[in-house]
C-alpha positions as CSV (number, residue, x, y, z in Angstrom):
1,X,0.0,0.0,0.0
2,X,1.6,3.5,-1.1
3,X,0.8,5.5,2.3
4,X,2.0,8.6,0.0
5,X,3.9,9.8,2.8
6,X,6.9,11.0,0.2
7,X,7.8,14.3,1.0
8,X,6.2,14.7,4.3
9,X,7.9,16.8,7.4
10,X,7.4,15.2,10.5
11,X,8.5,16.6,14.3
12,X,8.5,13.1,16.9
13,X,8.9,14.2,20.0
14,X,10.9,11.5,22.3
15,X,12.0,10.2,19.5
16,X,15.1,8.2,20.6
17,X,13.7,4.7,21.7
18,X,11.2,2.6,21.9
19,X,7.8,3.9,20.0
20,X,9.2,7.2,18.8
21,X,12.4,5.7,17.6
22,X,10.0,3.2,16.2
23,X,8.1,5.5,14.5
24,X,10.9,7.9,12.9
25,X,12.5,4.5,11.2
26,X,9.0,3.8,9.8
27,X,7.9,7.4,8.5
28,X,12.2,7.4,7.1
29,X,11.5,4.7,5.4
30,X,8.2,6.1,3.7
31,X,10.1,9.0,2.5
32,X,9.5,11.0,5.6
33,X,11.5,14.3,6.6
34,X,12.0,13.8,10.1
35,X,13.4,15.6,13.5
36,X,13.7,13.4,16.4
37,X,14.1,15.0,19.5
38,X,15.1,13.9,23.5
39,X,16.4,15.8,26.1
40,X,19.7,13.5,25.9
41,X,21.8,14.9,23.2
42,X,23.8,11.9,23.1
43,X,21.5,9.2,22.9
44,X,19.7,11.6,20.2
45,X,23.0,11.4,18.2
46,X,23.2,8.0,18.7
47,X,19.8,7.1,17.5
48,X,19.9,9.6,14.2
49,X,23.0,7.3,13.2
50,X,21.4,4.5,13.7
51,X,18.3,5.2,12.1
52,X,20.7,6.3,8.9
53,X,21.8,3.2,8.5
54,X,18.9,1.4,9.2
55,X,16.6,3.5,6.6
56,X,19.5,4.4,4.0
57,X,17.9,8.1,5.2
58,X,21.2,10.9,5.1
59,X,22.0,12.4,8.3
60,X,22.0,16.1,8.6
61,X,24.3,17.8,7.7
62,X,24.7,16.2,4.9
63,X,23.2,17.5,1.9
64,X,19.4,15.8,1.5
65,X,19.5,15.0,4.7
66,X,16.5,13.5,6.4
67,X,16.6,12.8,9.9
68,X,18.0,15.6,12.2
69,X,18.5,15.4,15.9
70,X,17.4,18.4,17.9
71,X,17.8,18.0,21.8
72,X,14.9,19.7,24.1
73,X,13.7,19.7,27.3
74,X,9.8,19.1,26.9
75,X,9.0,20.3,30.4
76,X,10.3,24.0,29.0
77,X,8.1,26.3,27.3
78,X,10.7,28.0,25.8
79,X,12.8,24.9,24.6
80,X,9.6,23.5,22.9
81,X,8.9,26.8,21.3
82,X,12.6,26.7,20.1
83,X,12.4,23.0,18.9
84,X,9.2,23.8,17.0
85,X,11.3,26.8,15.3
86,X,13.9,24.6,14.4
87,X,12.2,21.7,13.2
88,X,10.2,23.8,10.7
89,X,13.7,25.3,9.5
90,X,15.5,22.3,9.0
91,X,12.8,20.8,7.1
92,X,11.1,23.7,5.6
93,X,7.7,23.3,7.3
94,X,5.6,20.4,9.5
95,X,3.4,18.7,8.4
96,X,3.4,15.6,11.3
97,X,3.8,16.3,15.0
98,X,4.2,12.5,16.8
99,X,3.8,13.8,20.6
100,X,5.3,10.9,22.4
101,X,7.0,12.4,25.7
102,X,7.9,9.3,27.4
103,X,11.8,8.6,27.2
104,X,11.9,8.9,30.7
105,X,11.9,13.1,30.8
106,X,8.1,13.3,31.6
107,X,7.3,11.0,34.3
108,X,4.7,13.7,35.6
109,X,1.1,13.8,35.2
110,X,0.7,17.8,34.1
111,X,3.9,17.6,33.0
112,X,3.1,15.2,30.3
113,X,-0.3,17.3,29.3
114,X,1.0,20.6,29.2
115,X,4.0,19.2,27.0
116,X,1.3,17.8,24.4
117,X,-0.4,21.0,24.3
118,X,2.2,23.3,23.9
119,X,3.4,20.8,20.9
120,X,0.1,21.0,19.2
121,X,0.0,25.3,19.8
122,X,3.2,25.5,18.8
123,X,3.0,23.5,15.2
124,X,-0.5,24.2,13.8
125,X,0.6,27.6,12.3
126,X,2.7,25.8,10.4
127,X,0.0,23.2,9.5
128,X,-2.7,25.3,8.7
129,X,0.0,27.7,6.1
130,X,-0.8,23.9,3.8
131,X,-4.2,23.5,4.8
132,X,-3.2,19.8,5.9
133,X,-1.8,18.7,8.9
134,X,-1.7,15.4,11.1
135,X,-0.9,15.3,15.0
136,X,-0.9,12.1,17.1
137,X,-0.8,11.8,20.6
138,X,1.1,8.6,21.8
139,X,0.7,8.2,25.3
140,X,0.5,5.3,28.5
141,X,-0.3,6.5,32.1
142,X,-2.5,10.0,31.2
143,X,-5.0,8.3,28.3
144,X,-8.0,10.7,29.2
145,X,-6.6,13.8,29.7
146,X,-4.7,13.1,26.1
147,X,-7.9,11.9,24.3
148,X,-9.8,14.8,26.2
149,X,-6.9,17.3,23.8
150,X,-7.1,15.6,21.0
151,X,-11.6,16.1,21.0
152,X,-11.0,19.5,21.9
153,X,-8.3,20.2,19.2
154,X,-10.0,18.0,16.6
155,X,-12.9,20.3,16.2
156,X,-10.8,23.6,15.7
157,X,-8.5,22.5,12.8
158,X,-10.7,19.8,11.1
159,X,-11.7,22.7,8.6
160,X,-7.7,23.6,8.2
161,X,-7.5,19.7,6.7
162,X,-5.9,19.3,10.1
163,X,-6.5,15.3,12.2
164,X,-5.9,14.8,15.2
165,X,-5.9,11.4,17.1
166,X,-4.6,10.1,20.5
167,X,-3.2,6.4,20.5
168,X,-3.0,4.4,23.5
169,X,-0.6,2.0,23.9
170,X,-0.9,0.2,27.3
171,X,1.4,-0.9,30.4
172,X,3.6,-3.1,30.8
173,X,2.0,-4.8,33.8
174,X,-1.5,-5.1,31.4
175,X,0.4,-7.7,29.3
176,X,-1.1,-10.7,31.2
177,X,-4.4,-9.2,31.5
178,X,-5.0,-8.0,28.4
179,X,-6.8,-10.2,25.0
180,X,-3.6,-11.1,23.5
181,X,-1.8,-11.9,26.4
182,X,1.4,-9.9,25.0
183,X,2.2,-5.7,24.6
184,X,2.0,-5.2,21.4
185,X,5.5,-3.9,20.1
186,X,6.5,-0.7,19.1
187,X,7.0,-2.0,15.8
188,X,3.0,-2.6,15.8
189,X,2.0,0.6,17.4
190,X,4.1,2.4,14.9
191,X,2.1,0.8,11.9
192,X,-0.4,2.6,13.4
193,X,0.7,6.1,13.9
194,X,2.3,5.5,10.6
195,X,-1.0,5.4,8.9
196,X,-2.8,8.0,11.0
197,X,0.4,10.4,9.8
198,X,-0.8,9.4,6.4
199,X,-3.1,11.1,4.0
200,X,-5.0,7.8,3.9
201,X,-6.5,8.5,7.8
202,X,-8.1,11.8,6.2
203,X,-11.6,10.3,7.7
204,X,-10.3,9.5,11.2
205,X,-10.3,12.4,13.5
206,X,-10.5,13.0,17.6
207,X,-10.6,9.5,17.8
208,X,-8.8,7.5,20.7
209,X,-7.5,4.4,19.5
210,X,-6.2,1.6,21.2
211,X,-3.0,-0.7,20.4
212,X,-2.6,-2.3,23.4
213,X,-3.3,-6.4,22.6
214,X,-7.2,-5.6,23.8
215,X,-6.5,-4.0,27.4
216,X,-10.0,-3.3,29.2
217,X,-11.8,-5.4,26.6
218,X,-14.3,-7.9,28.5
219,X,-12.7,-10.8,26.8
220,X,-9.2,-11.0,28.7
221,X,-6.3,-13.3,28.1
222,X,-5.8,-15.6,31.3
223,X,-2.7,-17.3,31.6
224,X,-3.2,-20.5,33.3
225,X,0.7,-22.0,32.7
């Protein structure tokens, strides 16, 4: 399936492990611009190169250069701001914000929330300048509170051509009480955000969407081994 993705500017927020690392190497290898960015500068580097190799992608600076490491600190207005700004200058605009702030830096409730807001603020001016846009909000411990912003934002920027969708990805103590019996892997999760970040989701909006092997579902996976 051509996700026609080619060309696309994407900003994913904890970017360098698990589901946002995930996620970059997917969107790379759809033809995806893409900044990562982690408070750890080093591990950011470290990840960039990797993903490089991995998806072929050039690493900035080189010229045609697609994934760019920028370190923030998502717990500071400012830094955000500044990320923001320099993720629409290194790739010449956003059109994809992946909010996924859980490399370790936000471990705090309102920490967490006011970091996915002040993403979304920060990156739909850019958005609605191409009348198209797509943000998705990754997140484990604070599901409500992120579904709750992505309603509320939904309704705003749907006429800008503008989605946005939360996507739930469980705990790790759910994996023996959830359908599946298993946490899905980031791999799988990132299938999904990769298609929300498509063109192709154009018809799914403020929706919260779970990839977490069925966790809460009445039919449970019981382990009895």
């Amino acid at each position: 399936m051509n996700l026609q993705l080619a060309g696309k500017k994407a900003l994913i927020t904890g970017g360098c492990e698990g589901i946002g690392k995930a996620v970059a190497r997917q969107l790379a290898q759809e033809g995806v611009d893409c900044v990562i960015s982690s408070s750890n500068a080093t591990t950011l580097k470290e990840t960039a190169r990797e993903l490089f190799t991995v998806t072929g992608s050039h690493l900035y600076p080189v010229p045609g250069s697609k994934i760019y490491p920028v370190a923030a600190d998502l717990r500071d207005p400012d830094s955000i701001l500044s990320l923001v700004e320099r993720a629409a200058e290194l790739l010449g605009g956003i059109d994809i914000l992946v909010n996924y702030g859980s490399d370790g830096e936000l471990e705090d409730f309102e920490d967490q929330v006011r970091s996915y807001s002040r993403c979304i603020q920060s990156v739909v001016p850019y958005m609605k300048k191409n009348n198209w846009g797509r943000i998705i909000n990754v997140n484990a411990p604070t599901t409500q509170s992120v579904e709750s912003i992505s309603a509320d934002e939904q309704v705003e920027l749907a006429k800008y051509g503008i989605t946005v969708n939360a996507v739930y990805t469980g705990v790790e103590e759910a994996k023996t009480t959830n359908s599946i019996g298993q946490l899905a892997k980031p791999e799988e999760i990132a299938n999904v955000i990769t298609f929300l970040s498509s063109p192709l989701s154009v018809a799914i909006t403020g929706e919260a969407i779970n990839v977490s092997g069925g966790l809460n579902k009445k039919v449970q996976y019981q382990n009895n081994l």
